[in-house]
C-alpha positions in Angstrom: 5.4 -10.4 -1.3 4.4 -13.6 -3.0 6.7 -15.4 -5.4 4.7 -17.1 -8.2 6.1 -19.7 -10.7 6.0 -16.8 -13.4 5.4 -13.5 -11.4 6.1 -11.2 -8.4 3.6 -10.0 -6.2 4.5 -7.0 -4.2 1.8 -6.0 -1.2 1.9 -2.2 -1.2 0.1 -1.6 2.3 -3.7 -0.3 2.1 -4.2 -1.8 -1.9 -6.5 -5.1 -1.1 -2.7 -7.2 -0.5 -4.2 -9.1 2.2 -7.1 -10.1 0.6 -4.8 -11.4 -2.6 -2.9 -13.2 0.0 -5.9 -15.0 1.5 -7.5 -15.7 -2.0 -3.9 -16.7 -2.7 -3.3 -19.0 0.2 -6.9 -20.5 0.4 -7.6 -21.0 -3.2 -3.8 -22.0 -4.4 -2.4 -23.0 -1.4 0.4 -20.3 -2.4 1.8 -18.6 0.7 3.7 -15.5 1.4 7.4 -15.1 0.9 9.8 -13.1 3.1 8.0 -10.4 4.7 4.4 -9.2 3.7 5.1 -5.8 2.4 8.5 -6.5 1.3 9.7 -4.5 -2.1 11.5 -4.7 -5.3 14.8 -4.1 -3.6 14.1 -7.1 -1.8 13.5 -9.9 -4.5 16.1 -12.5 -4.9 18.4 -12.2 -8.1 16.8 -15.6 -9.2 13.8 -14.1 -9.5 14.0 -10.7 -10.8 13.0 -12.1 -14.5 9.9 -13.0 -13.3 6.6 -10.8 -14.2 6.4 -8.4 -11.3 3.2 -6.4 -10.6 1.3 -4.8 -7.7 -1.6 -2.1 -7.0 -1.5 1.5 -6.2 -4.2 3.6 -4.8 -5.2 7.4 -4.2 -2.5 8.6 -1.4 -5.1 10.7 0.0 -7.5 7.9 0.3 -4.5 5.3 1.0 -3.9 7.5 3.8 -7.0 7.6 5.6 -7.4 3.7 5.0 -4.3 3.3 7.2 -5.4 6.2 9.6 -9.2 4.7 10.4 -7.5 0.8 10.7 -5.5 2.1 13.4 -7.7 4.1 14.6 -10.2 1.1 15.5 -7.3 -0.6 16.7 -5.7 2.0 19.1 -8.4 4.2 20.5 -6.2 7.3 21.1 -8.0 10.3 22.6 -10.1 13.0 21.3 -7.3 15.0 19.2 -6.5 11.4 17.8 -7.8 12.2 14.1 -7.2 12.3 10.9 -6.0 15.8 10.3 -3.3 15.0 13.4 -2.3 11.8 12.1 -1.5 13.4 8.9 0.3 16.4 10.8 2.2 14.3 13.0 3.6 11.4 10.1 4.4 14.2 7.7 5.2 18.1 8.9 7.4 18.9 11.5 5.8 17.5 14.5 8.2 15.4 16.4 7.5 11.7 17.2 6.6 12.3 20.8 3.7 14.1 19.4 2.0 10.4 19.1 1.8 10.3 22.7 -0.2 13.8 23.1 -2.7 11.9 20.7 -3.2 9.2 23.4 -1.0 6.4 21.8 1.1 3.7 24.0 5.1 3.7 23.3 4.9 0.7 20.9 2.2 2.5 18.5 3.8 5.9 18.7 7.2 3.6 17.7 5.0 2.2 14.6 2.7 4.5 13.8 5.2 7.3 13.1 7.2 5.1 10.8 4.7 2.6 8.8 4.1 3.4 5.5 5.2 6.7 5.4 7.5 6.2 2.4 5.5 7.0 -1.1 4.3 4.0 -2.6 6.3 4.0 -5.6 8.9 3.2 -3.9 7.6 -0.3 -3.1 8.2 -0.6 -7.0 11.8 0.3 -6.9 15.6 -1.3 -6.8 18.0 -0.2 -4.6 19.2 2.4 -6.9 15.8 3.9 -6.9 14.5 2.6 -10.8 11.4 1.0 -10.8 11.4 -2.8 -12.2 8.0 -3.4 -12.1 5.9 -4.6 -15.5 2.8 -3.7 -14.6 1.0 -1.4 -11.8 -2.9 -1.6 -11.7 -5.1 1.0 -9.7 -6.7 -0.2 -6.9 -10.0 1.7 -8.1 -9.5 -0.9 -11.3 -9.0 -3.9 -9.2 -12.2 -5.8 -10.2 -10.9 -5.3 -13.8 -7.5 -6.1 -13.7 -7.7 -9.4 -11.5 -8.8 -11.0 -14.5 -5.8 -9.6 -16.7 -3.8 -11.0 -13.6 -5.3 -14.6 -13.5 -4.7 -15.1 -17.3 -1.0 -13.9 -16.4 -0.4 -15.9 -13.7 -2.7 -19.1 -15.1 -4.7 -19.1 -11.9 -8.1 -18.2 -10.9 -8.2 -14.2 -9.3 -11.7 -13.7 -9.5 -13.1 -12.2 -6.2 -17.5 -12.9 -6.7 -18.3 -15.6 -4.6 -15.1 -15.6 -3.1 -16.0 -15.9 1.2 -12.1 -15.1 2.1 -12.0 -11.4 1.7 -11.5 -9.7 4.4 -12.7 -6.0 3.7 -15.1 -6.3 1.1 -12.5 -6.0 -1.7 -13.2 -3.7 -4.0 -16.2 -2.5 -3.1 -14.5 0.7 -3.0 -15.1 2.9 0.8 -14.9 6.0 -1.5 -17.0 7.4 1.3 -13.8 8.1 3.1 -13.6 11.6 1.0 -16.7 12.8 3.4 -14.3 12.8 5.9 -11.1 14.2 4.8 -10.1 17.9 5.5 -8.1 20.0 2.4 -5.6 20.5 5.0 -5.3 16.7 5.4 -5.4 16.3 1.9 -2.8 18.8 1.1 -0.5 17.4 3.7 -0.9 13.9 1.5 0.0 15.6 -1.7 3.1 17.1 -0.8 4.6 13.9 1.6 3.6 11.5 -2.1 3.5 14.1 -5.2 5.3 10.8 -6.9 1.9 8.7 -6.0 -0.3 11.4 -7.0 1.6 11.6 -10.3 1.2 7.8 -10.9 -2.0 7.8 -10.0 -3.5 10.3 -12.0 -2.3 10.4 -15.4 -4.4 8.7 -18.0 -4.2 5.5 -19.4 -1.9 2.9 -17.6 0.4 3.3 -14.6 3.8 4.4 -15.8 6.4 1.7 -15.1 9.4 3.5 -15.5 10.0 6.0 -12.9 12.6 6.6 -9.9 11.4 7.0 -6.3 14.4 6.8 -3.7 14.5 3.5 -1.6 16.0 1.8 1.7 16.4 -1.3 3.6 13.2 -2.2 5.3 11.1 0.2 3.2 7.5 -0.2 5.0 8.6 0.7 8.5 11.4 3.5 7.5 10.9 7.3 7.2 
C-alpha cells in the first residue's frame, strides 16, 4: 500500500505493484506504507476519503505469474508444476502435499497460503463491501497510468523509465502456452469473483462484496 497526499494505492500481488513502488520511490521519493500488499480493511480512518485505486489481472494468468516466480526461486522437483501448484493451493490436497513437490518447510508454510484469497478482496472493508473508486486492468496498464498521474498530479509514465523490474507491461501473455484447462478450471472456480470483474465490458465494477480477514495476502 502507498498513501498519497490525495489517493490510496493498494498492491494486489502479481499486477506490476512493485514496479509502481519503484517508479514511486525513485521518481517521487514516496515510499511504502504499512505492509506491501496490505488491503482496504487495512487503511487508517484518516485516510479512507482519499481516492483509492489498484489493478486487477486475469486469475488464470495472475496465477501462473505467481506459480513461475516461485518456481525460479524454489526449484522443487519434477512434479513441482503448474497443474500441482494449482491442485495443491486450491482442491483438497492437504498442505503437506508441498513437501511431495520438493519444497523446504518455510515455502510449503508460504506457498500454501500466499495469495490464495481472490483479488477482490484486496478491494474490500472488513465487512466485505468494496471501497475502492477505481480498478484498472492490468492488460490496460499502459493506458491507465496516465489517467493515474493526472489523478494523483505526478508523473506515472513507464517509457524510458530504467526502474521496472519486469518489463511492465509488456504483457508475458505467452504464459497461456503453458497453462493446462485443468489448471485453468481449478483458477476459475477458487476466483469466479476475479473472473467476473475481470471480464465484463467496460470499466471494473467498484461496488461488489468479496469476504475479507486480517492479514489477507497470507490467509486461506
Amino acid at each position: 500500500m502507498i498513501i498519497f497526499p490525495n489517493a490510496v494505492y493498494l498492491h494486489i500481488p502479481k499486477t506490476g505493484g512493485s514496479s509502481f513502488e519503484i517508479m514511486c520511490e525513485e521518481r517521487h521519493g514516496i515510499g511504502i506504507s504499512g505492509d506491501q500488499h496490505s488491503t482496504a480493511r487495512d487503511i487508517p480512518d484518516r485516510f479512507r476519503d482519499r481516492w483509492i485505486f489498484g489493478f486487477i489481472r486475469n486469475p488464470v494468468i495472475a496465477e501462473y505469474s505467481n506459480y513461475r516466480y516461485h518456481k525460479y526461486a524454489w526449484g522443487g522437483n519434477s512434479k513441482f508444476n503448474f497443474d500441482s501448484w494449482c491442485e495443491w493451493r486450491y482442491t483438497d490436497k492437504p498442505k503437506e502435499y508441498g513437501y511431495e513437490l520438493g519444497l523446504n518447510e518455510v515455502e510449503v508454510e508460504y506457498g500454501y497460503r500466499f495469495n490464495v484469497l481472490p483479488q477482490a478482496g484486496y478491494f474490500c472493508d472488513k465487512d466485505g463491501n468494496s471501497i475502492a473508486d477505481a480498478i484498472y486492468r492490468y492488460e490496460d496498464i499502459g493506458e491507465a497510468l496516465p489517467l493515474i498521474g493526472e489523478k494523483l498530479g505526478l508523473d506515472c509514465l513507464i517509457e524510458g523509465f530504467s526502474g521496472m523490474m519486469y518489463h511492465w507491461s509488456k504483457g508475458a501473455e505467452r504464459y497461456r502456452d503453458y497453462i493446462s484447462d485443468d489448471a485453468a478450471e481449478i483458477v476459475r472456480r477458487a476466483k469466479g469473483v476475479d473472473f467476473m470483474l475481470h471480464s465484463l465490458p467496460g470499466p471494473v465494477a467498484t461496488k461488489f462484496f468479496c469476504k475479507t480477514t486480517e492479514k489477507y495476502a497470507y490467509s486461506r
